[in-house]
C-alpha positions as CSV (number, residue, x, y, z in Angstrom):
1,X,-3.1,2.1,-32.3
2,X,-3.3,0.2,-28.7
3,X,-6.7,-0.2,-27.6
4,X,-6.8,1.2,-23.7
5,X,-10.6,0.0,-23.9
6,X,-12.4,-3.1,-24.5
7,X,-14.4,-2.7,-27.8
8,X,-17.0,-0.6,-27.3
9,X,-20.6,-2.1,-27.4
10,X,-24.3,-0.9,-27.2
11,X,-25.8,-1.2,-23.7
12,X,-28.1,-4.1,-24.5
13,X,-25.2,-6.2,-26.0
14,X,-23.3,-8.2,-23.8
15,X,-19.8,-7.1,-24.0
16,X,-17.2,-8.6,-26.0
17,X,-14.5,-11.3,-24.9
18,X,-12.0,-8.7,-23.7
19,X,-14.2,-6.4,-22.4
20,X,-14.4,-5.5,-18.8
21,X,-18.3,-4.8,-17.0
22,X,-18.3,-1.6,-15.8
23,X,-19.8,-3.0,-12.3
24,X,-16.4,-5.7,-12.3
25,X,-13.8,-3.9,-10.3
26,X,-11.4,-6.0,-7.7
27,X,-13.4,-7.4,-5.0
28,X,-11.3,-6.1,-2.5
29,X,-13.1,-2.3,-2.8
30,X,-16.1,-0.7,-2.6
31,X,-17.3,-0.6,-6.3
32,X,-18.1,2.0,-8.2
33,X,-21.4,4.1,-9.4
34,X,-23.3,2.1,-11.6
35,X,-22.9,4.8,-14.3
36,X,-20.5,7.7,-14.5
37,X,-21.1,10.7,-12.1
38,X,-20.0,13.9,-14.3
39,X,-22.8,15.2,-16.8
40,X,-22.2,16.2,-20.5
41,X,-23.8,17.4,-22.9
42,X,-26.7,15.3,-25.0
43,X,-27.1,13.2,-22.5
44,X,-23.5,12.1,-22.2
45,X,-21.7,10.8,-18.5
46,X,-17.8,10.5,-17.8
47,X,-16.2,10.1,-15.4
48,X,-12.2,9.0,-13.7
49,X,-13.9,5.9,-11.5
50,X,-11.8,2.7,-11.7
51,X,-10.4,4.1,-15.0
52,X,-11.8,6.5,-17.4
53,X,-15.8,5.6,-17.9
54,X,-18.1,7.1,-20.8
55,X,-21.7,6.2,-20.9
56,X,-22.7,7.4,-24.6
57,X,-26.4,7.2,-25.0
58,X,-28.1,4.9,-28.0
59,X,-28.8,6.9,-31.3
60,X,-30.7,6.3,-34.1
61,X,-29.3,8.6,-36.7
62,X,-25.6,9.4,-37.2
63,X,-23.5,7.9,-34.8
64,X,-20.3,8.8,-31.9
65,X,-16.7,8.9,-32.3
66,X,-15.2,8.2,-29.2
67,X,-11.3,8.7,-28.2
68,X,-9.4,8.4,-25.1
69,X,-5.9,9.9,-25.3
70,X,-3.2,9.8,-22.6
71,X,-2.3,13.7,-22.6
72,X,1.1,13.2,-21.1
73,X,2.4,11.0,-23.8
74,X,0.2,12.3,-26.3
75,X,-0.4,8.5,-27.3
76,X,-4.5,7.8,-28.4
77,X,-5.3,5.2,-26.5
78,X,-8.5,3.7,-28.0
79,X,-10.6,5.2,-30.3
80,X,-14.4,3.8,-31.7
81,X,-17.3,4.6,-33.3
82,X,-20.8,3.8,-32.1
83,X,-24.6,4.1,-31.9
84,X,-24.3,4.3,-28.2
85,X,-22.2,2.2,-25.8
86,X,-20.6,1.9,-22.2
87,X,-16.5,2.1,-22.7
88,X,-14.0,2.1,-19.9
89,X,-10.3,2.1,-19.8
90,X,-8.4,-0.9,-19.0
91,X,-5.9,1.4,-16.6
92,X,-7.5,2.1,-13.5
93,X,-4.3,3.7,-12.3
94,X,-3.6,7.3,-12.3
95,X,-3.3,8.4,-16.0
96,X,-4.3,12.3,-17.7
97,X,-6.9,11.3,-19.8
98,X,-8.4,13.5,-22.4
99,X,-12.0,12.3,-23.3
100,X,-13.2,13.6,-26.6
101,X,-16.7,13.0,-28.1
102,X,-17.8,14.0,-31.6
103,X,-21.4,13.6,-33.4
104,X,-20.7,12.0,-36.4
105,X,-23.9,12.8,-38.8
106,X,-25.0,10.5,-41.9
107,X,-22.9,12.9,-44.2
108,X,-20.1,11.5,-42.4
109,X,-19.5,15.1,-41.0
110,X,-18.6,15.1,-37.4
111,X,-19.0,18.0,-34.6
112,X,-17.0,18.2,-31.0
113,X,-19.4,17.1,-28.4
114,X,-17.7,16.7,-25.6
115,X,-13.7,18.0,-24.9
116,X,-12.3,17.1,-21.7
117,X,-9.1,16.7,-19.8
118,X,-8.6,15.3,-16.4
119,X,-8.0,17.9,-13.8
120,X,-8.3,16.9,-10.2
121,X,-8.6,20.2,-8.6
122,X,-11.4,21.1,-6.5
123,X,-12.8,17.6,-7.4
124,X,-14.2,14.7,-5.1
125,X,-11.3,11.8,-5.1
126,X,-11.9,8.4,-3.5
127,X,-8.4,6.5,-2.4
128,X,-9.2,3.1,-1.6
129,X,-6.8,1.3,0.9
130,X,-6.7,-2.3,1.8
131,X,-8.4,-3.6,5.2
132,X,-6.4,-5.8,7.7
133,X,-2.9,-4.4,6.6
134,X,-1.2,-2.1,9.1
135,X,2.0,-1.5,7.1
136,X,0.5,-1.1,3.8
137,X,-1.2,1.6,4.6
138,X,1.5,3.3,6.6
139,X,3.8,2.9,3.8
140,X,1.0,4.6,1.3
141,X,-0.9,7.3,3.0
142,X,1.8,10.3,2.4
143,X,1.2,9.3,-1.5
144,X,-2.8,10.5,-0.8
145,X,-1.9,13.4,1.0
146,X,0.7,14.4,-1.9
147,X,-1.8,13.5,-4.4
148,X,-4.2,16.1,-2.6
149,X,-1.7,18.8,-2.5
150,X,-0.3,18.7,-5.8
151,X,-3.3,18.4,-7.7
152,X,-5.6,20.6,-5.1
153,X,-8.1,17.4,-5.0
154,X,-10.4,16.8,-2.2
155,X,-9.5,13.6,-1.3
156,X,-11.1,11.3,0.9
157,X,-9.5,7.9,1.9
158,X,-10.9,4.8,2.3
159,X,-9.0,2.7,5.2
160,X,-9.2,0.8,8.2
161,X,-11.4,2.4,11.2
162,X,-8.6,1.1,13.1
163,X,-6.0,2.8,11.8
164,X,-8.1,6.3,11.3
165,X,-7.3,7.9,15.1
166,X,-3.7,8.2,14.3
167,X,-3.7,10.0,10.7
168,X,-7.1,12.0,11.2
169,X,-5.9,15.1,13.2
170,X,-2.1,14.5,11.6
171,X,-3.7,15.3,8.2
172,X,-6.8,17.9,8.3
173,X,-7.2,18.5,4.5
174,X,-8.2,14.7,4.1
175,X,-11.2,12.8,4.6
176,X,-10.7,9.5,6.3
177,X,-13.9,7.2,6.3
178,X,-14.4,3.4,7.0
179,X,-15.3,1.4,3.4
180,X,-18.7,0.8,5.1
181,X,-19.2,4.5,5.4
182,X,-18.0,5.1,1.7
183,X,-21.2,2.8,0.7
184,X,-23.5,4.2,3.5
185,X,-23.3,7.9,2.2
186,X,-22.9,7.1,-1.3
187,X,-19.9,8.6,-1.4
188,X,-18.8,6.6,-4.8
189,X,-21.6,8.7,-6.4
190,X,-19.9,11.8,-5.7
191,X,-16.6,11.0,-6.7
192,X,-15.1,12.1,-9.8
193,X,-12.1,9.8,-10.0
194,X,-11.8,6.6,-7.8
195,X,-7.9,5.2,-7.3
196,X,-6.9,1.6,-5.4
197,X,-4.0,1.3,-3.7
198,X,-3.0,-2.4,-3.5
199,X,-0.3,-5.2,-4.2
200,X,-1.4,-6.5,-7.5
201,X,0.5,-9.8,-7.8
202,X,-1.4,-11.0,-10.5
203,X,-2.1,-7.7,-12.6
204,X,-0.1,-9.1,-15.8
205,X,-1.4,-6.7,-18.2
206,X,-0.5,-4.2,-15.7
207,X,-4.6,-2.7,-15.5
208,X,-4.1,-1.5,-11.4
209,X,-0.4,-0.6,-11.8
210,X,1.6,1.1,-13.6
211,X,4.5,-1.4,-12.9
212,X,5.0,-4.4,-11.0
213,X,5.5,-3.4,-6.7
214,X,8.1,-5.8,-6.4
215,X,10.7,-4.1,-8.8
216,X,9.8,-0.5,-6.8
217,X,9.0,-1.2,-3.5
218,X,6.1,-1.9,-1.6
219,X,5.6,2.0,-0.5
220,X,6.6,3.6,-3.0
221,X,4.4,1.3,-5.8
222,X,1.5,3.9,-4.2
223,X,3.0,6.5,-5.9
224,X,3.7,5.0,-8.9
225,X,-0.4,4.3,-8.9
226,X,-1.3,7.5,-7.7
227,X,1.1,9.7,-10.3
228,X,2.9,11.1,-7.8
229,X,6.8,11.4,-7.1
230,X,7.3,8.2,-5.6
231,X,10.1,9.2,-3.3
232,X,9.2,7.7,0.1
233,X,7.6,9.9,3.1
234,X,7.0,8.4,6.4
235,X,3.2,9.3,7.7
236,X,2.2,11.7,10.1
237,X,0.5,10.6,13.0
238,X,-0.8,12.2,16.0
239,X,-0.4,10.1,19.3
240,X,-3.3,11.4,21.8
241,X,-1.3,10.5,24.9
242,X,2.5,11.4,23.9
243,X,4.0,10.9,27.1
244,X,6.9,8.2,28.0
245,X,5.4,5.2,29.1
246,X,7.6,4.7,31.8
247,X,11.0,6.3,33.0
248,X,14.1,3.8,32.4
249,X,15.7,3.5,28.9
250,X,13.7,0.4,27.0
251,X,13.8,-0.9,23.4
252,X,10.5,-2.3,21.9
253,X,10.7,-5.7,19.6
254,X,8.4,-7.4,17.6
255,X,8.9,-10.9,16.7
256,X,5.8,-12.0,14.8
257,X,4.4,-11.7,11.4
258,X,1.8,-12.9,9.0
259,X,3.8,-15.9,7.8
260,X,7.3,-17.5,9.0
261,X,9.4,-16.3,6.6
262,X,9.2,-13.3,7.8
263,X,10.0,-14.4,11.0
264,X,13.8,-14.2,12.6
265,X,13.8,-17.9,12.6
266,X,18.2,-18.2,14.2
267,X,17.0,-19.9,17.8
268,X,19.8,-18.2,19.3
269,X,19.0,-14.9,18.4
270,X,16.1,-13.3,20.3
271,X,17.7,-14.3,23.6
272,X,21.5,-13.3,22.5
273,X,19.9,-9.8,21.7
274,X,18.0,-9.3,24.4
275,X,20.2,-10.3,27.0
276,X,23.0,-7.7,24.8
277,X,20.5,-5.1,25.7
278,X,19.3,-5.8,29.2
279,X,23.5,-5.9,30.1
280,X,23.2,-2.1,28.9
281,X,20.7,-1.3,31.0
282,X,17.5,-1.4,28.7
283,X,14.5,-2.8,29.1
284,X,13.0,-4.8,26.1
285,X,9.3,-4.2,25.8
286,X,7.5,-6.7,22.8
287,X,4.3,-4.8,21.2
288,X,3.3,-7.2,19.5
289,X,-0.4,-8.5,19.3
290,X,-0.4,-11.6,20.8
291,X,2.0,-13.5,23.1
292,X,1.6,-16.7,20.8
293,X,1.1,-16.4,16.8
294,X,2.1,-19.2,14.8
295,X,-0.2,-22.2,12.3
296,X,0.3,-26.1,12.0
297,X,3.6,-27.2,13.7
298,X,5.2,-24.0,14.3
299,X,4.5,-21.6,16.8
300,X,6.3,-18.6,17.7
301,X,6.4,-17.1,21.6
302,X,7.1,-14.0,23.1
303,X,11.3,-14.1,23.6
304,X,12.6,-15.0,26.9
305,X,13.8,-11.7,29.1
306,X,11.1,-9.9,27.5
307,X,8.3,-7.7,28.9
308,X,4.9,-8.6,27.6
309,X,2.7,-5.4,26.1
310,X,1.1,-7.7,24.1
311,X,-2.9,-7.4,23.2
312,X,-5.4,-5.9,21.4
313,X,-4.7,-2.5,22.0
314,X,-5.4,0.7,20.5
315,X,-2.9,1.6,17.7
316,X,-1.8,4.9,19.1
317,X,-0.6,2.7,22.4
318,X,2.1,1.2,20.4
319,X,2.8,4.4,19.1
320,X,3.3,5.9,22.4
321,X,5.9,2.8,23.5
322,X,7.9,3.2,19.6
323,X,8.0,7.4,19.9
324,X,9.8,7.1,23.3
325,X,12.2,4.0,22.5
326,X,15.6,4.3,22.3
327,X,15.6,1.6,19.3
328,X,13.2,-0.8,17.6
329,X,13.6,-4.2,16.4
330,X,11.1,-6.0,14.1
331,X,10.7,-7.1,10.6
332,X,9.2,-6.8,7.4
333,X,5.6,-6.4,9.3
334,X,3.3,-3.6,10.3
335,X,5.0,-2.6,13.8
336,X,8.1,-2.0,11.8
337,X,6.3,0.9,9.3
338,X,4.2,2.1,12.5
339,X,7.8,2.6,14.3
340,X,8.9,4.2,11.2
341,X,5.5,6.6,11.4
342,X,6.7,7.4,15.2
343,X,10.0,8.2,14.3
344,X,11.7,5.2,16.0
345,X,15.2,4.1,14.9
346,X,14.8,0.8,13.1
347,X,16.9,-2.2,13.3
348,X,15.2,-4.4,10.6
349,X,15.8,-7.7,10.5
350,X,14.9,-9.7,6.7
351,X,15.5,-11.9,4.1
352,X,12.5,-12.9,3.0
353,X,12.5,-9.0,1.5
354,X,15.0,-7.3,0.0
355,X,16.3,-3.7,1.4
356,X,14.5,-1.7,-1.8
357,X,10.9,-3.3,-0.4
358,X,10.7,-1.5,2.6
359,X,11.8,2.1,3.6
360,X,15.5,3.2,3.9
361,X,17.0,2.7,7.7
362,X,20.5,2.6,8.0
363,X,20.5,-0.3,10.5
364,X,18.7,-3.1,8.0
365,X,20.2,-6.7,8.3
366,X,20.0,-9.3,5.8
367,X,22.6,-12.0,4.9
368,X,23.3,-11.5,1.2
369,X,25.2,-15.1,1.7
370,X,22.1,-17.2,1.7
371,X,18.9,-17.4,0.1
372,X,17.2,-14.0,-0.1
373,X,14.8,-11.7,-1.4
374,X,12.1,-14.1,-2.7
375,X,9.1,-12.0,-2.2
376,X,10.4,-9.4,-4.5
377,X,10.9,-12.2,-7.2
378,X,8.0,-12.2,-9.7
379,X,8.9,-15.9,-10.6
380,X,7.2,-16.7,-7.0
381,X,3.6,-15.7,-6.5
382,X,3.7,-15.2,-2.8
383,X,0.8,-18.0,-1.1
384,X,-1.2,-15.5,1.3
385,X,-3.1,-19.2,2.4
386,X,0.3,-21.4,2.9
387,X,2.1,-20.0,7.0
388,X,4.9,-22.1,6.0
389,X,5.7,-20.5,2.1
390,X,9.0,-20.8,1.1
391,X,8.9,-21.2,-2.4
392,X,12.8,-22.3,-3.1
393,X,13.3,-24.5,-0.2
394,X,10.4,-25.4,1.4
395,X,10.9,-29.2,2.7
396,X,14.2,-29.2,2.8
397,X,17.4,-28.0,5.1
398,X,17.1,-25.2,3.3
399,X,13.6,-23.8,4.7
400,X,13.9,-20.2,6.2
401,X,17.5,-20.3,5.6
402,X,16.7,-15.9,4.9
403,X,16.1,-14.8,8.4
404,X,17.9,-18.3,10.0
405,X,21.6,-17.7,8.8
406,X,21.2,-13.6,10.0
407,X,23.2,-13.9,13.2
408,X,22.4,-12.6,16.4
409,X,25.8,-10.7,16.0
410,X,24.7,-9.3,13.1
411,X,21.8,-7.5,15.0
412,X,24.1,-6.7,17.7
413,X,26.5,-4.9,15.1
414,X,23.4,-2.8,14.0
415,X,22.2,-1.9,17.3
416,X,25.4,-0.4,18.3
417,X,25.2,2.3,15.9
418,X,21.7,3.5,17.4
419,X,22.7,6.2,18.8
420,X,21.2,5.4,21.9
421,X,22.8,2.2,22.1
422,X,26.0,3.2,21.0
423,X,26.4,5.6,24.1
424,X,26.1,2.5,26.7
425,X,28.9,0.9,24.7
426,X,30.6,3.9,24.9
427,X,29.9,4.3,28.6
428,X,31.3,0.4,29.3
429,X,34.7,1.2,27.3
430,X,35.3,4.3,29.1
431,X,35.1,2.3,32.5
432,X,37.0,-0.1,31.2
């Protein structure tokens, strides 16, 4: 019988080798209630926080009988005795537990205590998403919203206050707080089931997911965590001022990211591209944050023939310029998921992912000729701290080879299938 639970152990004991404290949960969230938030009988608290959590109080006749079962595969996942203890289950991902409790008297004779099967509806749920990461949480928040309305959950997500003004009015049957505000009105005391939506690179024994992001994708690993169909969903977002920033035809780029891998690193090809597009009477407009963005030696600036929109600016800004533009070109970085959000066609340029990492556009370029797809390759835990990762070739000829040996004609080629694009082209070869 697999144990889904550390051994179970009386409160004053300190836990065993394998077992996990109930206030240990990934640093990265708001933790827990110190004890479980449902009430049971005889003094008995469960709950779904960070896993399945029953607090069983000390006894000193007879004793418990404690099993957690997963109710879809009908496997028992651990199962104990004890005088009293704190157990938790080692899956903190979405799984139907059943909790069942029995008193056990001296005679050996045992009585159902507590019966009970997770059920989500009309409950408080807490998603937890990352802070600082634009793209994750684009890529992930349709996953809550399906969560909520195929389990009838009130949910309430946990996210950036940055990102909150575009998804709030988009999605009125969620909750959308700030982690700070998740601690300031105790809303962790209140839930009844606590999920963590994350990219778990080290989670081995797979206790935060269900299976490893880089085999599914990095949206639709939410869904996989959240046990919902993980078929991919763009968000909705509402863009306060929806009108066209200004009157000629422009495309929007973004040429940065959070490490140079990601980067388009041909030196041709910013300039061959834009000066493709300018010819066809587009503007090119780069969103991204700043003009500069680079570490050590390398430094990357905003392309030449480019318009600079660069800055800290409000979210829903960028999502005003992406709504309106007749094509977007970016990477594997957050601009590229917000465009997707606005309903922008994408032209995505990367190596450094493969195609199943990031949602489905029909104009994706990669180079299937040169190195590739090394962030979706568990061999290589990805260095968050290193700007200049590149685990095969780093130091070598090699380096960056991914986005380096993607041609600017390559982009080109993808560009004039845009629709948009493709009717300039269309318009040059009929005056021809």
């Amino acid at each position: 019988m697999p144990n889904e639970a550390p051994q179970a152990e009386p409160p004053e004991k300190a836990p065993a080798a394998n077992a996990v404290s109930p206030k240990t949960v990934n640093s990265s969230f708001p933790p827990p209630a110190d004890q479980p938030t449902q009430i049971g009988p005889r003094g008995i608290r469960y709950d779904i926080n960070h896993g399945a959590r029953i607090s069983l109080p000390e006894r000193s006749e007879g004793h418990w009988r404690i099993r957690l079962t997963d109710l879809d595969s009908g496997n028992i996942l651990f199962q104990n005795d004890s005088k009293g203890a704190f157990v938790r289950s080692s899956k903190r991902f979405f799984v139907r537990f059943g909790i069942d409790v029995w008193d056990v008297n001296e005679a050996g004779v045992e009585t159902s205590v507590l019966s009970h099967k997770l059920d989500l509806r009309d409950r408080e749920v807490l998603v937890h998403f990352p802070i600082g990461t634009l793209g994750d949480t684009m890529g992930w928040f349709a996953y809550a919203a399906r969560l909520a309305e195929t389990t009838g959950a009130r949910v309430t997500c946990s996210l950036s206050k940055l990102i909150i003004p575009l998804l709030k009015d988009a999605y009125p049957n969620l909750r959308l707080v700030t982690p700070e505000e998740v601690v300031e009105q105790k809303l962790s005391e209140q839930a009844y089931a606590t999920y963590c939506l994350g990219l778990f690179f080290d989670d081995a024994v797979f206790e935060w997911q269900p299976t490893d992001f880089r085999y599914v994708g990095l949206h639709r690993t939410a869904g996989y965590i959240l046990g919902v169909d993980p078929t991919e969903e763009a968000p909705r977002i509402v863009i306060p001022d929806d009108s066209r920033p200004i009157a000629e035809p422009y495309v929007c780029i973004a040429v940065q990211a959070s490490t140079q891998a990601k980067m388009w690193n041909n030196p041709n090809g910013w300039r061959e591209v834009i000066s493709f597009l300018k010819a066809r009477g587009f503007r090119v407009i780069c969103i991204d944050q700043k003009p500069v963005h680079g570490g050590g030696i390398v430094w990357n600036h905003i392309p030449h023939g480019a318009e600079d929109e660069t800055g800290n600016r409000p979210l829903a800004e960028r999502a005003r310029w992406l709504r309106h533009a007749a094509a977007f070109i970016g990477l594997s970085s957050g601009l590229t998921w917000l465009a997707w959000a606005a309903g922008c066609p994408i032209v995505m340029i990367s190596g450094f992912t493969h195609p199943s990492n990031e949602f489905d556009t029909p104009y994706r370029v990669i180079n299937w000729h040169t190195c590739n797809s090394c962030w979706n390759d568990p061999r290589h835990r990805f260095d968050h701290h290193d700007y200049l990762y590149c685990p095969r070739h780093k130091g070598t000829d090699r380096q960056f080879e991914c986005t380096r040996l993607i041609t600017p004609a390559q982009v080109i080629r993808a560009l004039e299938r845009v629709p948009a694009v493709a009717a300039t082209t269309q318009y040059d070869q009929a005056a021809d």
